[in-house]
N, C-alpha and C positions, 0 to 999 in steps of 0.2 A: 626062420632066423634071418637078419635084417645085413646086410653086406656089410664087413668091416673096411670103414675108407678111413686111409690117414693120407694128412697133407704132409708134404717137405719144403718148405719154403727157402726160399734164399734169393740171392743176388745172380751169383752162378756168371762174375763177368772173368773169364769165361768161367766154365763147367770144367774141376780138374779131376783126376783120379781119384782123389779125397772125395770130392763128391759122389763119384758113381760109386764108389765103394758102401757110402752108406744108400744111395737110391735101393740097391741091391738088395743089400742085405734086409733093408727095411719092406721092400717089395717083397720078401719071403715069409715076412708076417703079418701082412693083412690082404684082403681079398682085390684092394683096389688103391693104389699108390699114385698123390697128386703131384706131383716136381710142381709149383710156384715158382715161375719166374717174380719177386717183390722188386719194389723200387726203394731203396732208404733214399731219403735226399739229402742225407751227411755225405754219400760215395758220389764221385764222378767214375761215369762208367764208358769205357771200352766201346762195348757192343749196345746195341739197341734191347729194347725187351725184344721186339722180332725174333732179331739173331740170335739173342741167349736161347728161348723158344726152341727156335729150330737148330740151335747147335745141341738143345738136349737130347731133341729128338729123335737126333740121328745118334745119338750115342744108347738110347733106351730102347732101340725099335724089336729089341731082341727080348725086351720085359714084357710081356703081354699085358698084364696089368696096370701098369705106368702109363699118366696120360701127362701129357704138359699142359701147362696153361700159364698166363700173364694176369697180375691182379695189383690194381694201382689201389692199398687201404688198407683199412685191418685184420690184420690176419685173422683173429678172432671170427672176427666176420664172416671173412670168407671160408672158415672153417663151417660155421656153420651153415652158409648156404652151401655146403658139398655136404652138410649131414656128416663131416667126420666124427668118429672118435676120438683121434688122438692126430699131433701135430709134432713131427720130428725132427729133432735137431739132432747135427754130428756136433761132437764136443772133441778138439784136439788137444785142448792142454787146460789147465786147472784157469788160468786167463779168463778161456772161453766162459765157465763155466758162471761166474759171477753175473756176467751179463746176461746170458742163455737164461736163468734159474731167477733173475727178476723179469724178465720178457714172459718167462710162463707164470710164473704167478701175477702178471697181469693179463696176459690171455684169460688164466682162469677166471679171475674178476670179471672180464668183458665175458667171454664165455665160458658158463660150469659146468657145460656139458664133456666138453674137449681134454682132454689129456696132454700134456707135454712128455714125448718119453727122451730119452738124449744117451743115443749111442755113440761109442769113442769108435775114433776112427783106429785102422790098422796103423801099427807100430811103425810102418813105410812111412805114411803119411802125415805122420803128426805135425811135420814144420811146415805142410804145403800149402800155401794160399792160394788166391785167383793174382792178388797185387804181386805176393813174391813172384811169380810163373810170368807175369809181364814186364814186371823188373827185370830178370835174366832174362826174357826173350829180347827186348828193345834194347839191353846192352850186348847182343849175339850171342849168348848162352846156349848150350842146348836145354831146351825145357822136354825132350822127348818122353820122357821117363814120367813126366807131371800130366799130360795129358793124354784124351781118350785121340786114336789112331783117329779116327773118321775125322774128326776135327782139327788136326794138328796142322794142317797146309795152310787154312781158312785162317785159325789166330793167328800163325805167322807173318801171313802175308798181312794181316789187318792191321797189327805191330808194330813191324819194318814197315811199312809205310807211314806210321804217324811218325818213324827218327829220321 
């Protein structure tokens, strides 16, 4: 039997709870879980791919399964050269879901091997972004509650210093 890999793609500027919440969960059902760092070039971003990278890193090192990686193209694509199955999207509100659900039905076009599957995040997280958690951090907010511990000093300090 052939190893079940699904990718997770995203921006991740930073990686917030909403996120790890689905890495997690979705690491629970398949044998090998990819975190994609993507670049869209609609967003201005925060962090470098580098740092998103290794800010996942250090938030996933407890997944055994979870690798990370950076991939500047199409998703599609790169799904297929990992041989996945399927490709996961967290969905927080009905919003998401319109854009997520034409993005997979064009993954599928480019690849028909790949699945899209799109789990909702937990009821905590529904309003949490990576923009809103910068927003409140750059106007002095506590964002503690929004992000993973290991990384919380690292985006604050990266923050506060661009105000």
């Amino acid at each position: 039997m052939s190893e079940r890999i699904a990718v997770c793609p995203g921006s991740f500027d930073p990686i917030t709870m909403g996120h790890l919440d689905i890495i997690t969960r979705a690491s629970a059902m398949f044998d090998k879980l990819i975190v994609v760092v993507m670049n869209n070039i609609s967003k201005h971003y925060t962090f470098s791919p580098a740092e998103r990278k290794e800010m996942i890193e250090k938030c996933v090192k407890d997944l055994p399964n979870v690798q990370v990686d950076v991939y500047d193209g199409l998703l599609a694509e790169y799904a297929a050269q990992q041989n996945a199955c399927a490709i996961i999207k967290g969905l927080r509100a009905m919003s998401d879901f319109e854009y997520e659900f034409q993005m997979a039905l064009t993954n599928k076009k480019l690849n028909p091997n790949v699945e899209t599957l799109f789990l909702t995040t937990s009821a905590e997280n529904m309003y949490l972004s990576s923009s809103m958690v910068k927003q409140i951090a750059g106007m002095g907010g506590d964002v503690s509650d929004f992000l993973p511990e290991v990384i919380y000093d690292d985006i604050l300090k990266r923050i506060s210093s661009k105000n």
